[in-house]
N, C-alpha and C positions, 0 to 999 in steps of 0.2 A: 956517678955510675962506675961502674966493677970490670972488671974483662969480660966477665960475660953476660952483662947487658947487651941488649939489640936495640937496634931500632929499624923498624920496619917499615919502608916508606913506601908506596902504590901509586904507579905511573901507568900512565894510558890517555886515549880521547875520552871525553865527556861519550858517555851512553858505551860507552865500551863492555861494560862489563866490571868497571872498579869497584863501584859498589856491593855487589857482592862478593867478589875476593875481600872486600873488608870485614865483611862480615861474618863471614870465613873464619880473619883474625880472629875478630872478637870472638866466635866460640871459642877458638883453641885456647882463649888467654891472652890475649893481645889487646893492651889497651888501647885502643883507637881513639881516646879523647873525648871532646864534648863532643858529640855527635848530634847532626842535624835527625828532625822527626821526618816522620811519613808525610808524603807529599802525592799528589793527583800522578804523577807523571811515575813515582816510586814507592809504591804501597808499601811495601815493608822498609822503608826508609833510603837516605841516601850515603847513608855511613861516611857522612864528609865530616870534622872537625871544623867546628864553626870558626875557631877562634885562626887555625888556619887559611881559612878558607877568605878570612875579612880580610888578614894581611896579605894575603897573595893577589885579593881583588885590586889594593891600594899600591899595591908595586906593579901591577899590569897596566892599570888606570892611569899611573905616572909615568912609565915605560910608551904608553900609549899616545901621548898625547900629542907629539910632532904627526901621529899619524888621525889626528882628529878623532880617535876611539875606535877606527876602523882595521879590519884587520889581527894578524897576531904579532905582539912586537919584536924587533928582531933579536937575537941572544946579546947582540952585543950593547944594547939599549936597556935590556937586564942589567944587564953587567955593572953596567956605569953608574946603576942608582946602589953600589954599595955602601957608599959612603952614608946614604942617607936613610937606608932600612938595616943597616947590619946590625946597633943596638936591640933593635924591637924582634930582630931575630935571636937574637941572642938568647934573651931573657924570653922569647918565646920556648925556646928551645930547652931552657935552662929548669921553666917552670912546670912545661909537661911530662919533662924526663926524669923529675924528682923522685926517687925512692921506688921506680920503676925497671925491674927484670926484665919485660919485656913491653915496648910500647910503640906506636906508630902512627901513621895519618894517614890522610888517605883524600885529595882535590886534584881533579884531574889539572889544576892551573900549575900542580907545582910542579908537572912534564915541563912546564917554561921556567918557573922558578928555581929548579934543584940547585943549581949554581952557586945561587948565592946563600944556600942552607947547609951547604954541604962542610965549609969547612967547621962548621960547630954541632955535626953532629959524632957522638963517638959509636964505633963500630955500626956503622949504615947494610941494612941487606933491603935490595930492592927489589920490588915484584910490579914486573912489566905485563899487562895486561892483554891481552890481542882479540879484535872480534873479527869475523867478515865486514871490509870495510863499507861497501855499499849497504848492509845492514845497518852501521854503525851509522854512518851519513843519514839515512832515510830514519834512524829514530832521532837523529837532532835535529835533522830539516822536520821531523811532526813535532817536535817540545818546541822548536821555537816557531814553528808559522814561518818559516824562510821559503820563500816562494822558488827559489832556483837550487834545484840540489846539486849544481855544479858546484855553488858556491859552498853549502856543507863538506860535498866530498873534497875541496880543495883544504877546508877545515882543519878535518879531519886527518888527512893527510900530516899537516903540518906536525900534529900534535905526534903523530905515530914516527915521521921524523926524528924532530925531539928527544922524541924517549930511548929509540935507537941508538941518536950518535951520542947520547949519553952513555950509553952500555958501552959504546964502540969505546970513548975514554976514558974510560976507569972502569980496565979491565979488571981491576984489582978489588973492588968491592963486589963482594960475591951478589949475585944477580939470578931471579930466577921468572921464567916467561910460562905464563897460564894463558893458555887458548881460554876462551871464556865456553863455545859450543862444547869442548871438551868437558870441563866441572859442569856444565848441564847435563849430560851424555852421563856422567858418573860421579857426581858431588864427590862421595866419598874417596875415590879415588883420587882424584885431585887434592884435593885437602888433606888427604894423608903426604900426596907431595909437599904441600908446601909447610905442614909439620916437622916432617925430617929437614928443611931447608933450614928453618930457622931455631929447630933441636927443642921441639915442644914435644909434651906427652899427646898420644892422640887416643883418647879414651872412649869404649864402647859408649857413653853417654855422651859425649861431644860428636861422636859419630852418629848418633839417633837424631840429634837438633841439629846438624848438618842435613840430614834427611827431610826434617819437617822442617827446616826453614826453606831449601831449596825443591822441595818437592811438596805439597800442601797435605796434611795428614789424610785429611778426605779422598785425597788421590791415593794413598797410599793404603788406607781401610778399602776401599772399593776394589782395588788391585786386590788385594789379597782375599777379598769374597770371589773374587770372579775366579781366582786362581783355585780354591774349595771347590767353586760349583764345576772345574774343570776334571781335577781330580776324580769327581763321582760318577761324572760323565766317563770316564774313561775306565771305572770301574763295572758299572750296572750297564752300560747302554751297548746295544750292539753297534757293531762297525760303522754300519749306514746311517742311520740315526746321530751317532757319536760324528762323525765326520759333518756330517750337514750342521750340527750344533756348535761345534767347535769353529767352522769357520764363521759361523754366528756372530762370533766375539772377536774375533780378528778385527 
């Protein structure tokens, strides 16, 4: 890698909203990896990297296990299995960063794992995710069938945690936080943030496929007829008529 390679890594809760900030990347140029397909639960995909996604299962799973699988396990219990995943990080790290300008990943496991990723990646920019938590909570208490959403939001929690007091320590890697209701509210604005963050071009046609991927074209041809037929309305109709119509559409 060169000085000015990046790499781009994506922290947050599970249902938070990562997935689409990844996706995001990926317009802009941003290699995201093998990336997982469309699934019931994330119709236009989950933009995890598989191949990250398998090693951070294996280091949480082993991390896990004084605590029977239960739970999330604690930093320092991360910590300790370096000796024993730092190769496979290594050459993890080694093999998707190959001959890449700009490239990244994106599992919400690795808000627990960053630690021990960190010292083998060169120049890290991270992108912290944020939803409404109780939102956040009630879509991972529906994907997993968890009957108690105390137990989600305590989750959830943990993970937001996490991501924070990693910001909190290493002030020094530049660091950049997307509201997720925000990039809904205005894709393109958002995404032009987090192009200047990471010094990508952000092009009139990256910025159309930001639209129809975050906004479904259908939705967006229908907008713009009803926007026509408002137009003419406001052109031919009288006052009374024009008024009663328009709030028609509202």
């Amino acid at each position: 890698m060169t000085k000015k390679d990046k790499t781009i890594i994506v922290l947050g809760p599970p249902r938070s909203g990562t997935s689409l900030i990844s996706s995001m990347l990926g317009i802009l140029g941003v290699d995201m990896g093998r990336v997982s397909p469309s699934v019931k639960s994330n119709p236009k995909g989950d933009w995890e990297d598989l191949d990250f996604m398998a090693l951070n299962k294996k280091i949480i799973d082993r991390a896990n296990q004084k605590y029977k699988g239960k739970g999330i396990p604690l930093k320092q219990d991360i910590l300790d299995l370096k000796p024993v995943f730092e190769n496979k990080i290594k050459n993890l790290v080694v093999k998707k960063s190959e001959n890449k300008k700009y490239w990244g990943w994106k599992d919400p496991h690795t808000t627990l794992t960053i630690d021990l990723f960190l010292p083998y990646i060169n120049h890290p920019y991270v992108i912290i995710v944020s939803r409404n938590i109780y939102d956040t909570a009630k879509s991972y208490q529906k994907l997993l069938g968890e009957k108690k959403f105390t137990e989600s939001l305590k989750y959830i929690k943990s993970y937001e945690k996490r991501a924070l007091d990693f910001a909190d320590r290493n002030r020094h890697i530049p660091t950049h936080f997307v509201s997720f209701a925000q990039l809904i509210s205005d894709p393109n604005k958002e995404t032009e943030k987090m192009a200047k963050f990471i010094n990508i071009e952000y092009s009139l046609r990256k910025r159309k496929r930001v639209l129809d991927f975050v906004i479904p074209r259908e939705k967006i041809e229908f907008e713009k007829k009803i926007s026509k037929i408002k137009r003419k309305i406001l052109v031919h109709m009288p006052r009374m008529i024009k008024n009663k119509i328009l709030n028609f559409f509202k």
